[in-house]
N, C-alpha and C positions, 0 to 999 in steps of 0.2 A: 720856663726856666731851664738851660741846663743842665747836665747832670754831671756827675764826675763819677767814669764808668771804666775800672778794672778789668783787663781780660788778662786770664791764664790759658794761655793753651801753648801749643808743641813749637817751634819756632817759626816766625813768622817769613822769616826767606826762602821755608821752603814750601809753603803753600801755594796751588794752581790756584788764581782767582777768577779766573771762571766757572767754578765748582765746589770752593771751599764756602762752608756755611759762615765759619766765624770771620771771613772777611767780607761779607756779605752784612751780617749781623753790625760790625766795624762800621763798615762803609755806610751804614744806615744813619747809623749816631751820630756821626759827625755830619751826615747831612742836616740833622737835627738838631745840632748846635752842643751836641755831648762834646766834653774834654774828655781824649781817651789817654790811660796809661796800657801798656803792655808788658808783660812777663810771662817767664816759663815756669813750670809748677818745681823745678827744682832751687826756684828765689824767693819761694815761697818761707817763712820762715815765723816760730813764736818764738821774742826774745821778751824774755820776763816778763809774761803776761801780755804784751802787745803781739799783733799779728800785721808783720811785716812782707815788704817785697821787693826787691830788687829789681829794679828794671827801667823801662824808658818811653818818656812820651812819645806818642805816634800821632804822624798823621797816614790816612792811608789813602790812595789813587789806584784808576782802574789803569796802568799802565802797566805790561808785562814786564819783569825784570826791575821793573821799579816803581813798588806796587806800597811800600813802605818806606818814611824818612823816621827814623828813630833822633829825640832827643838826647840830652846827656844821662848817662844812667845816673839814677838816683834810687834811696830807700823812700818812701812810702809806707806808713800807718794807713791801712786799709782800711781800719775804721773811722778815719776821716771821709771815706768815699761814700756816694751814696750806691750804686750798684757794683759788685764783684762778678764775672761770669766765671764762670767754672766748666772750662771748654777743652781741655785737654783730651786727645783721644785715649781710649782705654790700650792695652788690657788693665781690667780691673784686678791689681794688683793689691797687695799692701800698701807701694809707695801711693795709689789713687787714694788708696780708703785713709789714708794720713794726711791727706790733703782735704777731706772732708769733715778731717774732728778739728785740724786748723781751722778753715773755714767757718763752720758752725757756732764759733765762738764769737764772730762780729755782725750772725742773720740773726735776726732781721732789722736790726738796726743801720747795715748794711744789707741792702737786698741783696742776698746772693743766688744768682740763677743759674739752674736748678736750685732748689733748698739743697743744701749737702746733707740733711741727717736723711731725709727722705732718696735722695742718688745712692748713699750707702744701704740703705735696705732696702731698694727696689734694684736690686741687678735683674736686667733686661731678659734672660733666659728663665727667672725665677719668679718675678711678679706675673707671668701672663699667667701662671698656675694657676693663681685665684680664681681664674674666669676657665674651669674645665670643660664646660658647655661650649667656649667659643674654641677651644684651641685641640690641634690633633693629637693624642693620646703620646704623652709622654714619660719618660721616667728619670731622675736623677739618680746616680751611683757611681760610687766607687767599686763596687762588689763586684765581680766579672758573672757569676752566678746569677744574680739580680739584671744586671744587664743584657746576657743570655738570654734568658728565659724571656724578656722583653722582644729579641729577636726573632726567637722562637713564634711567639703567638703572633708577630708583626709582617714576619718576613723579610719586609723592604724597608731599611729604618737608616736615618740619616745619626750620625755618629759626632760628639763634638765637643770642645772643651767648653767646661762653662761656664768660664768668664773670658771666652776668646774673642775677638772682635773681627768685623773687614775680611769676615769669610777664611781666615786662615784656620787650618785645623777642619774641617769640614769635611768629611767621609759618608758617601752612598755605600752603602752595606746592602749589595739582592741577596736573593735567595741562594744564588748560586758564588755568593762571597766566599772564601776560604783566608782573608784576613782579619780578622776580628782577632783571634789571639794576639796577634803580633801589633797589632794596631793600640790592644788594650796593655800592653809591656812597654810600647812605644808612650802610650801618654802617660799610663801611671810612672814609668820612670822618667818623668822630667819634673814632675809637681805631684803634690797631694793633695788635687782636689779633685772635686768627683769629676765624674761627665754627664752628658745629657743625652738621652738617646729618646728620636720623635719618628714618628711615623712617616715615610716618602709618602710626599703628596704629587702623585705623576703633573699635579696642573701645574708646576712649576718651570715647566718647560714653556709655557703662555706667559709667564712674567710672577714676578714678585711685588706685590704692591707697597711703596711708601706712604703713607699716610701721614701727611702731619697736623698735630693738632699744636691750637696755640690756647692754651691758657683752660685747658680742655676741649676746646670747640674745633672740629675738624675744620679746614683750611684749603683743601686739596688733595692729590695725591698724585706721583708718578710709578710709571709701572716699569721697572728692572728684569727686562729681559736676558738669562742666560746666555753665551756664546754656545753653538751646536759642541753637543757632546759632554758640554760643562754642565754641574747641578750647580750650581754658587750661580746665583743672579748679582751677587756684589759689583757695585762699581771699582769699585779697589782693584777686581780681580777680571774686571772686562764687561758685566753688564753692562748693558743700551738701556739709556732711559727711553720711554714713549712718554708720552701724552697718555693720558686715560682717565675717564670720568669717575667719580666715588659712586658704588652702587648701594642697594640698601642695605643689606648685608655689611657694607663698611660705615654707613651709618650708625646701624645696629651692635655694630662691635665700639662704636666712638662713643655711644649715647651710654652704652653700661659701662666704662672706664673712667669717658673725660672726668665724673665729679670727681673722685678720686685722686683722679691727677690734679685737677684744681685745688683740691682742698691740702693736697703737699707739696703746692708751692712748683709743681711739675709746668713750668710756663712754655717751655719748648720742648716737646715731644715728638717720637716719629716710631710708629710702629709697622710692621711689618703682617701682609694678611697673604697668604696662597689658597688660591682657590676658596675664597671663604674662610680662609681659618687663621686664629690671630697666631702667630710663632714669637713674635719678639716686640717687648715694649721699651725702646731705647729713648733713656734717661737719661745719659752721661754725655755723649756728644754728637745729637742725632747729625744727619743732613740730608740735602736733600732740598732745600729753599732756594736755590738758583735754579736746576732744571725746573720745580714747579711754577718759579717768576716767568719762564720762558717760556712754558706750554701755554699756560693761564692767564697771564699776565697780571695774577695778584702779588702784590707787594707784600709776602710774605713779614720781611724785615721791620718793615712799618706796622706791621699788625701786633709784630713780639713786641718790639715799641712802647706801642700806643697800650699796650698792657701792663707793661714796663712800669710806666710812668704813671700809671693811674694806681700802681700802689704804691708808688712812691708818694702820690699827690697824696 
């Protein structure tokens, strides 16, 4: 049976659909006989109790340039729908985390993927904490003090907001740094939240590995190789995906999370490992699902799916 499946994400014209996951994720459904509606998180809306949206049926095609035909826009009661996606990219913001106590009001009687109350308390830089055995020594702060001294014992420490996304904001601090002052004036004066400061893992210059797990259960993985001279392995920002196999090591970091992630509703995940070591568990709006369709050739999309649909069923 069909579904009738919601997606919020950032605007749909301007996505590369060779790359973007949630037109990947799109293009699966309706292979599958899903009706899709589409909106942006600013059509999002609670009027008196109801949790509405603004926006317009789609269909979507692998064509460039016209990759999307939008119906008439219309409002929508979401909780007529059976699945909501919650695909917007971050930063996790205010306006994100308001879109998540919206949301949370029609799950699970509307499956909404991610669960929103579990995307709001597992930001990406802050859940891998849990697991300090797997992940390389880090600290969060606002304190310049606290962060210092972090420096100090560490020497070579990557520097970063922490709720920034797509590699923006991202500083190698060596030992031979002399901005860190100006660096920590530069971030605290734009926002008042803390930052994250993790220890360089030199193997990141070998790649950054993506990981995706579906519904806990790892899937695959691509490895995001850095541009010479760049630490950011982000594709945003220039990374090369490879091909690369999951070792046991990424097993071993999947097997102590996935329950976790399963048991909160975490059905599309994509974490991040260097050299062995887990740095980030993204929640909010992984990707990553079209290069691993293309190394691998598993049909990612049909796996979120078929998961999909089995708790819907």
């Amino acid at each position: 049976m069909g579904l009738k499946v919601a997606v919020q994400m950032d605007p749909i014209q301007n996505i590369d659909i060779n790359a973007d996951s949630s037109f990947r994720i799109m293009e699966e459904a309706q292979a599958r006989g899903h009706e899709l509606f589409y909106y942006t998180p600013d059509k999002l809306a609670l009027e008196e109790g109801r949790v509405t949206a603004r926006g317009w049926p789609v269909t979507v095609r692998r064509e460039k340039g016209n990759h999307a035909t939008l119906g008439e826009e219309t409002v929508i009661d979401l909780s007529d729908w059976d699945v909501v996606w919650l695909r917007q990219d971050p930063p996790f913001d205010m306006s994100y985390i308001t879109t998540t106590h919206i949301l949370e009001r029609i799950h699970p009687a509307t499956l909404v993927v991610n669960d929103p109350f579990w995307v709001r308390n597992f930001p990406e830089k802050l859940l891998v904490l849990g697991f300090p055995d797997l992940t390389p020594p880090t600290t969060v702060a606002r304190d310049l003090a606290t962060l210092r001294a972090f420096k100090d014992r560490h020497g070579d420490i990557i520097l970063k907001p922490l709720y920034g996304n797509g590699g923006a904001g991202v500083f190698r601090l060596d030992a031979n740094d002399r901005n860190f002052s100006a660096l920590y004036e530069l971030f605290t004066g734009l926002n008042r939240e803390p930052l994250i400061a993790q220890k360089f893992l030199p193997d990141v210059s070998a790649g950054d590995k993506r990981v995706i797990l579906v519904d806990g259960e790892p899937v695959g993985g691509i490895n995001r190789v850095p541009q010479k001279g760049e630490t950011r392995s982000n594709m945003h920002v220039g990374g090369r995906p490879e091909k690369i196999d999951l070792t046991e090591r990424d097993r071993e970091i999947c097997a102590r999370i996935g329950p976790l992630l399963r048991e909160k509703g975490q059905l599309f995940v994509g974490i991040d490992v260097i050299g062995g070591w887990l740095t980030e568990i993204n929640v909010t709006s992984p990707t990553g699902i079209q290069e691993l369709e293309r190394f691998d050739g598993i049909n990612v999309a049909a796996k979120i799916w078929e998961a999909i649909e089995a708790r819907r069923a």
